[in-house]
The first five atom37 places (N, CA, C, CB, O) and aatype in JSON, in Angstrom:
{
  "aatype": [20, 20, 20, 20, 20, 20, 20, 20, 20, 20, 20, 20, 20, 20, 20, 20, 20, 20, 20, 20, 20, 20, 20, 20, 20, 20, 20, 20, 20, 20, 20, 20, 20, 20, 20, 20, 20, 20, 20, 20, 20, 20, 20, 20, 20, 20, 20, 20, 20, 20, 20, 20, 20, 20, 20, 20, 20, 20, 20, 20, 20, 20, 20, 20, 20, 20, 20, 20, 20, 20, 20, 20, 20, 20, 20, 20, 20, 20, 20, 20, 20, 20, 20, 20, 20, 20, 20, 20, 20, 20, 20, 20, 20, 20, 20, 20, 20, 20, 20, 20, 20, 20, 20, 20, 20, 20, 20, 20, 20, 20, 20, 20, 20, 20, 20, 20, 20, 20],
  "atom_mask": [
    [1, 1, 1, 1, 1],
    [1, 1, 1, 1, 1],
    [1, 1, 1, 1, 1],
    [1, 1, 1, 1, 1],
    [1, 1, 1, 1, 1],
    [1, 1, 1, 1, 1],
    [1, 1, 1, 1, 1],
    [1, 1, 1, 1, 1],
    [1, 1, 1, 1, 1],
    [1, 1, 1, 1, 1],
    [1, 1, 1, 1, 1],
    [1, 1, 1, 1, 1],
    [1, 1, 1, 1, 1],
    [1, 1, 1, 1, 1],
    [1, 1, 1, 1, 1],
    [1, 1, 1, 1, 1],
    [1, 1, 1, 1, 1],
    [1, 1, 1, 1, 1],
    [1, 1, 1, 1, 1],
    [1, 1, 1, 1, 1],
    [1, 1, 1, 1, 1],
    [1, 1, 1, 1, 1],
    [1, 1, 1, 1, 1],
    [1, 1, 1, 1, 1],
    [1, 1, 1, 1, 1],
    [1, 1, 1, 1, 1],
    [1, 1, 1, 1, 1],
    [1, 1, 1, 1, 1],
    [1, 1, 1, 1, 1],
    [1, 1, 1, 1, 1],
    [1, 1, 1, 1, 1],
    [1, 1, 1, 1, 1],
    [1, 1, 1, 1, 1],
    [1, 1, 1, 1, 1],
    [1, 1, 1, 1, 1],
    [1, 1, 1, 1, 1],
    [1, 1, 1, 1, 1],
    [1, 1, 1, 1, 1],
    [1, 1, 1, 1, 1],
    [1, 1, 1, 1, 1],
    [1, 1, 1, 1, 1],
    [1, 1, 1, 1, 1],
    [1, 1, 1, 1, 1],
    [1, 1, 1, 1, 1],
    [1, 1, 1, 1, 1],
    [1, 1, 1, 1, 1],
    [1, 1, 1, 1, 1],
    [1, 1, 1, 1, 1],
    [1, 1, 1, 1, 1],
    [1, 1, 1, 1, 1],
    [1, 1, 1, 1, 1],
    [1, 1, 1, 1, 1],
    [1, 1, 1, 1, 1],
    [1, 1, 1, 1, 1],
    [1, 1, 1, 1, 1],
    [1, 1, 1, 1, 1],
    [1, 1, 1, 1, 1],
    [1, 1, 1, 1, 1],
    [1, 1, 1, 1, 1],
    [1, 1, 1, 1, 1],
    [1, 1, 1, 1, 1],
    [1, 1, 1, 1, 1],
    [1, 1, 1, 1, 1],
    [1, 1, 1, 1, 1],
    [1, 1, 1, 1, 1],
    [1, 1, 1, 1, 1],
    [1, 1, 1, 1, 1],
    [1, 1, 1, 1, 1],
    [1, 1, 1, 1, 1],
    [1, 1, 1, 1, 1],
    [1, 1, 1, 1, 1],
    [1, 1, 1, 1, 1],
    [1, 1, 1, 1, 1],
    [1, 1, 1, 1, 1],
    [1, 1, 1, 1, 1],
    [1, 1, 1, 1, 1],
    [1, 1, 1, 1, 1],
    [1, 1, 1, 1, 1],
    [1, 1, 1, 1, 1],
    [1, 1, 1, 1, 1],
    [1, 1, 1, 1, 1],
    [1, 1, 1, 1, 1],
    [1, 1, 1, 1, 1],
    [1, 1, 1, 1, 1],
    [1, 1, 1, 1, 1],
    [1, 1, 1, 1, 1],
    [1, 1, 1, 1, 1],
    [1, 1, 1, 1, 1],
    [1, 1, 1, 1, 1],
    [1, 1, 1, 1, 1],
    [1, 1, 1, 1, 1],
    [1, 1, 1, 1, 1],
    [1, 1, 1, 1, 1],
    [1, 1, 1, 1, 1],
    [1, 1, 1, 1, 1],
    [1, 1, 1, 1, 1],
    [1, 1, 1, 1, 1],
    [1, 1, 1, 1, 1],
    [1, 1, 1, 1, 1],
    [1, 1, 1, 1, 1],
    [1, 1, 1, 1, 1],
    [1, 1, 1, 1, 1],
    [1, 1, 1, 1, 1],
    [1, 1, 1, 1, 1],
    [1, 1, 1, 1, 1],
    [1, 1, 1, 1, 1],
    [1, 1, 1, 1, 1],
    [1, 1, 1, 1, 1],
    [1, 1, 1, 1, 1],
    [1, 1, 1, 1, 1],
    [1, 1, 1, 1, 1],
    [1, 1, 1, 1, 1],
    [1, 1, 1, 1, 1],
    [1, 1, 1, 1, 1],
    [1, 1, 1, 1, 1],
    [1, 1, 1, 1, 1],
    [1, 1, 1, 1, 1],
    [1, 1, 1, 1, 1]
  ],
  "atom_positions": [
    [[14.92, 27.11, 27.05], [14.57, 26.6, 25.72], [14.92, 25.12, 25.59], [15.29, 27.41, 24.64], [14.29, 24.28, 24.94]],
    [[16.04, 24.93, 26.33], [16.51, 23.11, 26.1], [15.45, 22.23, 26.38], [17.76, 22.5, 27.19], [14.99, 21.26, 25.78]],
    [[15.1, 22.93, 27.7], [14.03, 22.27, 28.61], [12.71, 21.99, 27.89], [13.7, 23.19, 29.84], [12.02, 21.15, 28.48]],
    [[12.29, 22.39, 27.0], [10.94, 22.44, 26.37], [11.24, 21.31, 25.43], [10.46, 23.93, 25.64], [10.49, 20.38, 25.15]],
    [[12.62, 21.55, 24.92], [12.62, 20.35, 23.34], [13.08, 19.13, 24.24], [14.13, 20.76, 21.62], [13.28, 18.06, 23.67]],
    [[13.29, 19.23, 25.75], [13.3, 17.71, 25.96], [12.11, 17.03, 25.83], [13.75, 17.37, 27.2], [11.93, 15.88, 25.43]],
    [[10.93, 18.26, 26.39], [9.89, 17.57, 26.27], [8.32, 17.59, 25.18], [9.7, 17.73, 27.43], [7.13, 17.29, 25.23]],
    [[9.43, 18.23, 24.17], [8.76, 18.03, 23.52], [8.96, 17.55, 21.79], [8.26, 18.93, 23.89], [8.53, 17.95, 20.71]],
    [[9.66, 16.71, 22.16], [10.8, 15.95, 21.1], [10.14, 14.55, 21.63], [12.9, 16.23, 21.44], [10.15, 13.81, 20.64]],
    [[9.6, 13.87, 22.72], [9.19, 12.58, 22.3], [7.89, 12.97, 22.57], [9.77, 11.25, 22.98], [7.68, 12.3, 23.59]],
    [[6.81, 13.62, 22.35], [5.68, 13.76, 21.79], [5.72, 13.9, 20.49], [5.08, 14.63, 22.26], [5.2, 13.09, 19.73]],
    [[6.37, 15.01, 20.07], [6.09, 14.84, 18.32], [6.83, 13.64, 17.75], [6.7, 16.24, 17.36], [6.79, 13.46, 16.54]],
    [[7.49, 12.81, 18.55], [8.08, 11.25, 18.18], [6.51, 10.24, 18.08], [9.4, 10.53, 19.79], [6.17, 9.44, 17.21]],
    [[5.81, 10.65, 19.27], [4.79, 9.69, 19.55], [3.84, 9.87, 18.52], [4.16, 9.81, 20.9], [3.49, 8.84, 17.95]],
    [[3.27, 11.12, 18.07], [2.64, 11.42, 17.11], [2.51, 11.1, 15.8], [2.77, 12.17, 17.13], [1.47, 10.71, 15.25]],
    [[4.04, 11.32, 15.11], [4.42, 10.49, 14.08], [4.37, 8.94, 14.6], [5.84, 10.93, 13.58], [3.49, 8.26, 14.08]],
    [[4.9, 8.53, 15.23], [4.73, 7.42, 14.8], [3.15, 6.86, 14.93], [5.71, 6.69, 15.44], [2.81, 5.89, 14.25]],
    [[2.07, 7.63, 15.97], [0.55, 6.69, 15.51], [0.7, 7.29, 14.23], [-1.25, 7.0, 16.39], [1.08, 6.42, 13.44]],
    [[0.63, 7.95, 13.91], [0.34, 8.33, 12.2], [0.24, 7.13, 11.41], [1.59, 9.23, 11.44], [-0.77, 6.66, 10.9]],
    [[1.55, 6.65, 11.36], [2.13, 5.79, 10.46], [1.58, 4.24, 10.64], [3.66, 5.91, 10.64], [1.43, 3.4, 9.75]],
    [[1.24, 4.1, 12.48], [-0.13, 3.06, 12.78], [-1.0, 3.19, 12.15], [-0.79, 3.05, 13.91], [-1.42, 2.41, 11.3]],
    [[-1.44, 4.29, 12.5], [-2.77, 4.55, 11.92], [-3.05, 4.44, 10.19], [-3.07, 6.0, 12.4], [-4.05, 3.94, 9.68]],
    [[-2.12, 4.91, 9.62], [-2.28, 4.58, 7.6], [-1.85, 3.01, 7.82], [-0.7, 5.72, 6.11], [-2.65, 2.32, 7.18]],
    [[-1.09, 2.37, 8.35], [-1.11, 1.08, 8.52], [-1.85, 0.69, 8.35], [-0.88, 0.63, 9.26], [-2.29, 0.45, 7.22]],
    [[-2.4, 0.41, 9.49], [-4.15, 0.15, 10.17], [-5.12, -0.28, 8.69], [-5.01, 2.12, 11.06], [-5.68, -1.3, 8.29]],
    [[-4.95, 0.89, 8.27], [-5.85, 1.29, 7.01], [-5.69, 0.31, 5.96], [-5.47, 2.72, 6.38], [-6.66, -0.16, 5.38]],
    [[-4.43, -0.03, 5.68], [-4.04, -0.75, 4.39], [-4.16, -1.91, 4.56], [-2.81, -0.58, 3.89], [-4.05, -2.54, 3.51]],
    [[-4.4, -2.73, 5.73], [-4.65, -4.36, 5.44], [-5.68, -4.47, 4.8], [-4.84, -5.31, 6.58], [-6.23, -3.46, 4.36]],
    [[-6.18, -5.73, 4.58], [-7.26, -6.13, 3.32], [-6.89, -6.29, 1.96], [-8.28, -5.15, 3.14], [-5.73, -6.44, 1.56]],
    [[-8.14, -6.23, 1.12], [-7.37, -5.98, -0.28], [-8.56, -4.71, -0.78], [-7.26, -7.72, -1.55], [-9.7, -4.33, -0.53]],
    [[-7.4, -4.4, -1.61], [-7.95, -3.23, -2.38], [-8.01, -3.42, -4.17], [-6.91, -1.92, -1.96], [-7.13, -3.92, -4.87]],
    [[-8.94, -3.03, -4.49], [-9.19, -2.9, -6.31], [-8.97, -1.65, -6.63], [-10.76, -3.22, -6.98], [-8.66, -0.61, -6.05]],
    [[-9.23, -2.03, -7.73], [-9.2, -0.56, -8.53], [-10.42, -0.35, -9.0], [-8.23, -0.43, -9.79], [-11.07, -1.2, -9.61]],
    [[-10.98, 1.31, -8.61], [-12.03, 1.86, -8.2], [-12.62, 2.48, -9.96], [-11.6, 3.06, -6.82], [-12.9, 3.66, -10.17]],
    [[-12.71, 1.17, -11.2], [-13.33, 1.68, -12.28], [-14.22, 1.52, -12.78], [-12.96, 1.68, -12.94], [-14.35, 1.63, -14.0]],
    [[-14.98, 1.26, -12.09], [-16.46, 0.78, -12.42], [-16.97, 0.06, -13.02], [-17.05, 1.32, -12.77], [-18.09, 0.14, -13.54]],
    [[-15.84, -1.21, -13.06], [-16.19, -2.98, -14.04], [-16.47, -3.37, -12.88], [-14.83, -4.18, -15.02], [-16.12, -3.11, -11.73]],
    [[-17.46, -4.36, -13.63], [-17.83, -5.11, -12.79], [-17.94, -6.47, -13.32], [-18.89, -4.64, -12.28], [-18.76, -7.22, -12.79]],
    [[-17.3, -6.84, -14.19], [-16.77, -8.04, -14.7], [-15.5, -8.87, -14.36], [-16.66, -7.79, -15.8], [-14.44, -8.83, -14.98]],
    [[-15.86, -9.9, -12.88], [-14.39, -10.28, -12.57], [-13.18, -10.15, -13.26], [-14.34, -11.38, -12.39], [-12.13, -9.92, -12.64]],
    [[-13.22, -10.3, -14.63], [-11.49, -10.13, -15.28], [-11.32, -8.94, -15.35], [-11.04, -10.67, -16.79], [-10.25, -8.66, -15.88]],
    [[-12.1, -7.81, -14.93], [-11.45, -6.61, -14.61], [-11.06, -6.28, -13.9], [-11.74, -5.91, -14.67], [-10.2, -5.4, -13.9]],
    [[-11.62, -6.98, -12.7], [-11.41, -6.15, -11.08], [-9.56, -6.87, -11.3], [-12.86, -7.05, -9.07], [-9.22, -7.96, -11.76]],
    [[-8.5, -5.42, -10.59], [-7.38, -5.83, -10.67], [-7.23, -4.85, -9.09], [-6.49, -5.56, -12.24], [-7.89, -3.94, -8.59]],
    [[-6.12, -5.57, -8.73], [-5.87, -4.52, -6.96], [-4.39, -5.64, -6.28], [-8.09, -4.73, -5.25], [-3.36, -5.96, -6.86]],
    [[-4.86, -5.98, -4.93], [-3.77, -6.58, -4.35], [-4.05, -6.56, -2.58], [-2.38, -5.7, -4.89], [-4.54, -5.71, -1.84]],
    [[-3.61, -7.59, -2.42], [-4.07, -7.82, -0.95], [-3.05, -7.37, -0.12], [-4.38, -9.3, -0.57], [-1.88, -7.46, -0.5]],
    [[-3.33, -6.87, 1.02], [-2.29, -6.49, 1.93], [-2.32, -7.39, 3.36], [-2.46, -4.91, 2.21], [-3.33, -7.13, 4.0]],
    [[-1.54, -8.27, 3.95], [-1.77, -8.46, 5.06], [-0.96, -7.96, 6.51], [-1.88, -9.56, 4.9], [-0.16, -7.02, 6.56]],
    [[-1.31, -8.72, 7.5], [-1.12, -7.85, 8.72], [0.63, -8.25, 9.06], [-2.42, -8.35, 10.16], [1.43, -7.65, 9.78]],
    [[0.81, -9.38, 8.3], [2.05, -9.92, 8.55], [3.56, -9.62, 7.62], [1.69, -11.3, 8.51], [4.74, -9.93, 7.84]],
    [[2.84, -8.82, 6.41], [3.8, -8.18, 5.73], [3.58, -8.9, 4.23], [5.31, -8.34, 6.49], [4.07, -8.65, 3.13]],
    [[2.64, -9.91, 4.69], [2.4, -11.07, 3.28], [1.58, -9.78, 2.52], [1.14, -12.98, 3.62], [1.03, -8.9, 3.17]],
    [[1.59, -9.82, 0.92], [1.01, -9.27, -0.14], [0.91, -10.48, -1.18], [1.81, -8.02, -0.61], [1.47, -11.57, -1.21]],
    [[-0.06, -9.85, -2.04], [-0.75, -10.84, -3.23], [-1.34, -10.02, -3.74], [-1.68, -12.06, -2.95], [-1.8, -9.07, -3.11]],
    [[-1.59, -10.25, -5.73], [-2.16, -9.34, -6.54], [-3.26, -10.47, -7.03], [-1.1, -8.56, -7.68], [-3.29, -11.69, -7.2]],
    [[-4.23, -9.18, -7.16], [-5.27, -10.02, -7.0], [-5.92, -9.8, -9.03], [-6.48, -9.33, -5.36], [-6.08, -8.7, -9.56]],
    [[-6.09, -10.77, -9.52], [-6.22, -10.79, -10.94], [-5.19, -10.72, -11.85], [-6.91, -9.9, -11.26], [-5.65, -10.83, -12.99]],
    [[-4.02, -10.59, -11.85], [-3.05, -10.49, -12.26], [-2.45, -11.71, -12.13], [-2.53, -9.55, -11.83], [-2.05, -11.78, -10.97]],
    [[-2.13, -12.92, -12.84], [-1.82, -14.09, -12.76], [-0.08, -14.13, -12.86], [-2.66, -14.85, -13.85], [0.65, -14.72, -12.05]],
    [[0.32, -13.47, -13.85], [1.98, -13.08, -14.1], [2.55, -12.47, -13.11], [2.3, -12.14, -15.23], [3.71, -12.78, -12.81]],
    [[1.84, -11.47, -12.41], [2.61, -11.15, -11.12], [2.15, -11.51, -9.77], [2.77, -9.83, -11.04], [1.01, -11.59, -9.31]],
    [[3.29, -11.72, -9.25], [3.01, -12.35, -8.1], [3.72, -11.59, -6.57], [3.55, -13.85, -8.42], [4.85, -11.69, -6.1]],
    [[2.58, -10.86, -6.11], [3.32, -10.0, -5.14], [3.41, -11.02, -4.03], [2.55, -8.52, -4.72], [2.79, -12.08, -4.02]],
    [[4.52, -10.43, -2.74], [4.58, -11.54, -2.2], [4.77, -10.53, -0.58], [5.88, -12.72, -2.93], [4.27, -10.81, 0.51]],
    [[5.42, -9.66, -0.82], [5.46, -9.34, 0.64], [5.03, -7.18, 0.44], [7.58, -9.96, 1.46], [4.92, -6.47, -0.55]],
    [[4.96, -6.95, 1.61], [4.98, -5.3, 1.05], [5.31, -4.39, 2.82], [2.8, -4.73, 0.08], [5.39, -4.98, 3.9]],
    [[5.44, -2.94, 2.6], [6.02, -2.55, 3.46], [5.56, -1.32, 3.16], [7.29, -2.87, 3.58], [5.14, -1.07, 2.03]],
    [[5.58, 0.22, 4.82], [5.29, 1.11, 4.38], [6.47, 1.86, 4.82], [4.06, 1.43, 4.63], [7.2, 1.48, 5.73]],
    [[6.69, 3.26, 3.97], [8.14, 3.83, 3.99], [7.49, 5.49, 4.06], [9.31, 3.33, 2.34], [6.99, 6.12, 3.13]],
    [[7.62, 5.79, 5.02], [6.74, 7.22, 5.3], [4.97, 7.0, 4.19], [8.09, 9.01, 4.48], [4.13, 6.13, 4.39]],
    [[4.94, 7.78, 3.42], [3.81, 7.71, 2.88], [3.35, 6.86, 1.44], [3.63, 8.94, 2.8], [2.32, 6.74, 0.76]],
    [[5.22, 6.21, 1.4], [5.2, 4.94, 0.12], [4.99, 3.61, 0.86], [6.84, 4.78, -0.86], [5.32, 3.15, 1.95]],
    [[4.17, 3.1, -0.38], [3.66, 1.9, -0.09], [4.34, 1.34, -0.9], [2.34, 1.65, -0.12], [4.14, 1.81, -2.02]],
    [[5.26, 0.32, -0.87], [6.35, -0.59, -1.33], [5.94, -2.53, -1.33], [7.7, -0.17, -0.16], [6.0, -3.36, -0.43]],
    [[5.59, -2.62, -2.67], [4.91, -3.89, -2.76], [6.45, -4.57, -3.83], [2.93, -3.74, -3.65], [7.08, -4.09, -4.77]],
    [[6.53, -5.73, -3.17], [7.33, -6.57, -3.8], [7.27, -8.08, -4.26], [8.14, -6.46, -3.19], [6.62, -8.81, -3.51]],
    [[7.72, -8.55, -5.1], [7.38, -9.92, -5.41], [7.9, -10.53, -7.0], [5.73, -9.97, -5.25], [8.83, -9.92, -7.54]],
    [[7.46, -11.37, -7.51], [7.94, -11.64, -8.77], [7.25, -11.5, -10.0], [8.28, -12.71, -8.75], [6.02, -11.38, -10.04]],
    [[8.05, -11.5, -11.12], [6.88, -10.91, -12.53], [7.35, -12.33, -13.75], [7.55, -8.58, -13.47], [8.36, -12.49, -14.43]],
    [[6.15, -13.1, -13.6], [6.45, -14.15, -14.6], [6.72, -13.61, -16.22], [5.16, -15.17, -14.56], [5.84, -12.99, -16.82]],
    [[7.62, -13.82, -16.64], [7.56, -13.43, -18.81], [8.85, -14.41, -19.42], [8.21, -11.02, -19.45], [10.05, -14.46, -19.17]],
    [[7.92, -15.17, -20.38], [8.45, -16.04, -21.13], [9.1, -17.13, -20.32], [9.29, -15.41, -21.97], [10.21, -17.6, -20.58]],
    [[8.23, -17.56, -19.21], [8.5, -18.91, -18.12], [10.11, -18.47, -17.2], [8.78, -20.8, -19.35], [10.94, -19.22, -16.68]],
    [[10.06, -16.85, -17.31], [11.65, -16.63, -16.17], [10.6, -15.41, -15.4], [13.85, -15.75, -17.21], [9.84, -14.62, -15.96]],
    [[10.87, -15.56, -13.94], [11.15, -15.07, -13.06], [11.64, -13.85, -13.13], [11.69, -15.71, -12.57], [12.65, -13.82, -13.83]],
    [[11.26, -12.55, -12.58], [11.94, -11.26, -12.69], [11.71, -10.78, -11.66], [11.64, -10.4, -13.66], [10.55, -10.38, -11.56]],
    [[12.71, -10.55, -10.32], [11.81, -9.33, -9.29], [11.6, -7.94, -9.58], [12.45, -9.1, -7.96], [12.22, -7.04, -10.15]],
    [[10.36, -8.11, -8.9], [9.64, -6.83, -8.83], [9.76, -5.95, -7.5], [8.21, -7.13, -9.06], [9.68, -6.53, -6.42]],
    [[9.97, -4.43, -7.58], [9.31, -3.55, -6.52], [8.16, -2.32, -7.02], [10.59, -2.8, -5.76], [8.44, -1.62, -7.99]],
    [[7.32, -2.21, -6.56], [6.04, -1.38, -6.97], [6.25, -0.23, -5.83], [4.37, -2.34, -6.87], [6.08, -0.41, -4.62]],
    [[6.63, 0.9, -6.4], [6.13, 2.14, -5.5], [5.1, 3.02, -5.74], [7.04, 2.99, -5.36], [5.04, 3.89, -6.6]],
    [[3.89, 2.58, -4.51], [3.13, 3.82, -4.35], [3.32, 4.86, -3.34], [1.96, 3.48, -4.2], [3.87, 4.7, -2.25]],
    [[2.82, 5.96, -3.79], [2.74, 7.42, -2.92], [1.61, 7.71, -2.59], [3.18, 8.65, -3.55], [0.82, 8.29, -3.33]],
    [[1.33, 7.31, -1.26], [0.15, 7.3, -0.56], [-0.6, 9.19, -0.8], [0.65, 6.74, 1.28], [0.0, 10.11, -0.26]],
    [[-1.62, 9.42, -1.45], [-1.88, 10.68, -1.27], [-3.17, 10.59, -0.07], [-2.22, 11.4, -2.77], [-3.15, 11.38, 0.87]],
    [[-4.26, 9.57, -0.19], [-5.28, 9.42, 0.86], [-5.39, 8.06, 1.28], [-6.59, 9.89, 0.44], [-5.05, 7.28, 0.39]],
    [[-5.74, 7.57, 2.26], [-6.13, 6.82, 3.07], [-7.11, 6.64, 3.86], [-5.56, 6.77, 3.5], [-7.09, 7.54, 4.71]],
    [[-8.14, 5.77, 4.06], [-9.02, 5.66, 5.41], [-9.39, 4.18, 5.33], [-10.49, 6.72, 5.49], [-8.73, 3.26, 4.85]],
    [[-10.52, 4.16, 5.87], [-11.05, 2.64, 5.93], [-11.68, 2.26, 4.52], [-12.26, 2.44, 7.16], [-12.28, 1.19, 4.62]],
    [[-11.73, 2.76, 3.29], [-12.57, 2.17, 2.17], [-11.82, 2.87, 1.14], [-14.26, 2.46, 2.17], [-11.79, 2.26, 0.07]],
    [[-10.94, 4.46, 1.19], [-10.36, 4.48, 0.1], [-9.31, 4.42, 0.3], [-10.55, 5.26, -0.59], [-8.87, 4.54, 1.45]],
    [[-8.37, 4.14, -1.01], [-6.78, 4.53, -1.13], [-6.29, 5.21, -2.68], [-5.82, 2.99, -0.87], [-6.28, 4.55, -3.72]],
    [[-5.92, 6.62, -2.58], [-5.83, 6.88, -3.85], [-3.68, 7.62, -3.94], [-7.47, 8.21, -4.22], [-3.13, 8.6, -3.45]],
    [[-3.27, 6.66, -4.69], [-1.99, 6.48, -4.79], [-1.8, 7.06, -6.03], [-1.53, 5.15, -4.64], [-2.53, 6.89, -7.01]],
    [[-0.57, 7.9, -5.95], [0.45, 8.08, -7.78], [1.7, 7.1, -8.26], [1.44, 9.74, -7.84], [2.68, 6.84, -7.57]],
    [[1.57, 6.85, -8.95], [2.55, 5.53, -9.11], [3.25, 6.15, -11.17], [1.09, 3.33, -8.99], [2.78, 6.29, -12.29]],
    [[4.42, 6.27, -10.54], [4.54, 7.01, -12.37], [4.06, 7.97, -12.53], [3.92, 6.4, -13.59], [3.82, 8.11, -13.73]],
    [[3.66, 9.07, -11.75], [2.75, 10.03, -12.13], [1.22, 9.91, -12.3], [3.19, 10.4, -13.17], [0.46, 10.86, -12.5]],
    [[0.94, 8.86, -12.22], [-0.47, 8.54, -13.07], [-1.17, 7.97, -11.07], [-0.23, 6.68, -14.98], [-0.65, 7.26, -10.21]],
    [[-2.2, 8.58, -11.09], [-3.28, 8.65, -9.83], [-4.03, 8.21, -10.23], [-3.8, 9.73, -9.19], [-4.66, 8.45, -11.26]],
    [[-4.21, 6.74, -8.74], [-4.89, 5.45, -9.11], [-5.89, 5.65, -7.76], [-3.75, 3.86, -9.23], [-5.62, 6.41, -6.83]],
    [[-7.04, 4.84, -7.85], [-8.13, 4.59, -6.67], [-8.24, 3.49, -6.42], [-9.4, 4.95, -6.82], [-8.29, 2.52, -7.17]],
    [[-8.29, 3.55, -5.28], [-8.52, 2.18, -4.77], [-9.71, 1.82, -3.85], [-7.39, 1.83, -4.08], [-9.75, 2.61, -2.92]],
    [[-10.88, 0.7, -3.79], [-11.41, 0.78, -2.66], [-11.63, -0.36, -2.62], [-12.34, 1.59, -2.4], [-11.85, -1.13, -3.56]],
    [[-11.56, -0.69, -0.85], [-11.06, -2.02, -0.33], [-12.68, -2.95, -0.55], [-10.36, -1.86, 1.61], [-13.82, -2.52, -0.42]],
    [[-12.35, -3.88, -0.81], [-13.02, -4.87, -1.1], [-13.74, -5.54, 0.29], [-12.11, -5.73, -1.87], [-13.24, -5.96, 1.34]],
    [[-15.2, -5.46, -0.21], [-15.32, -6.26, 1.01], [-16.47, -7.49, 1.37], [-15.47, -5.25, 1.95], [-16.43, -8.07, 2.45]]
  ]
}
């Protein structure tokens, strides 16, 4: 029995971790929110890049700046302008889907869509 979980303890290591490549993978770009304006001051979302850099996209007061993934939370951080002071921010989403065009996250309870902009 030892013999099996030697070898088979860094496969299910390898596995998880493409996983977590792989929803990676997925989240660079930027993403909106999937409500059917189509009037630039609506479209609101946030860019993800490959380097850890983040940015919100329509949202002028906040200013995301970097972001990170934590099993299936997506952890966006940065600053929230009010009344000319500075406040940091952390944003947790809970990744429920992922692929190349959607992302649909709960944040507060409340389930948001996302699809990447392109």
């Amino acid at each position: 029995m030892k013999h099996r979980l030697i070898y088979i303890l860094p496969v299910a290591l390898l596995l998880i971790t493409n996983g977590c490549r792989k929803t990676q993978n997925h989240l660079y770009g930027s993403w909106i929110l999937d409500n059917n304006k189509t009037e630039s001051q609506d479209i609101h979302g946030f860019t993800l890049g490959k380097s850890g850099y983040a940015s919100a996209i329509n949202t002028p007061r906040q200013q995301y700046e970097q972001w990170n993934l934590d099993d299936n939370m997506l952890i966006i951080s940065g600053k929230y302008l009010s009344d000319s002071n500075f406040t940091n921010i952390s944003d947790t989403f809970f990744i429920k889907y992922v692929d190349d065009n959607r992302l649909i996250v709960n944040r507060n309870n409340i389930k948001y869509h996302y699809k990447k902009e392109q």
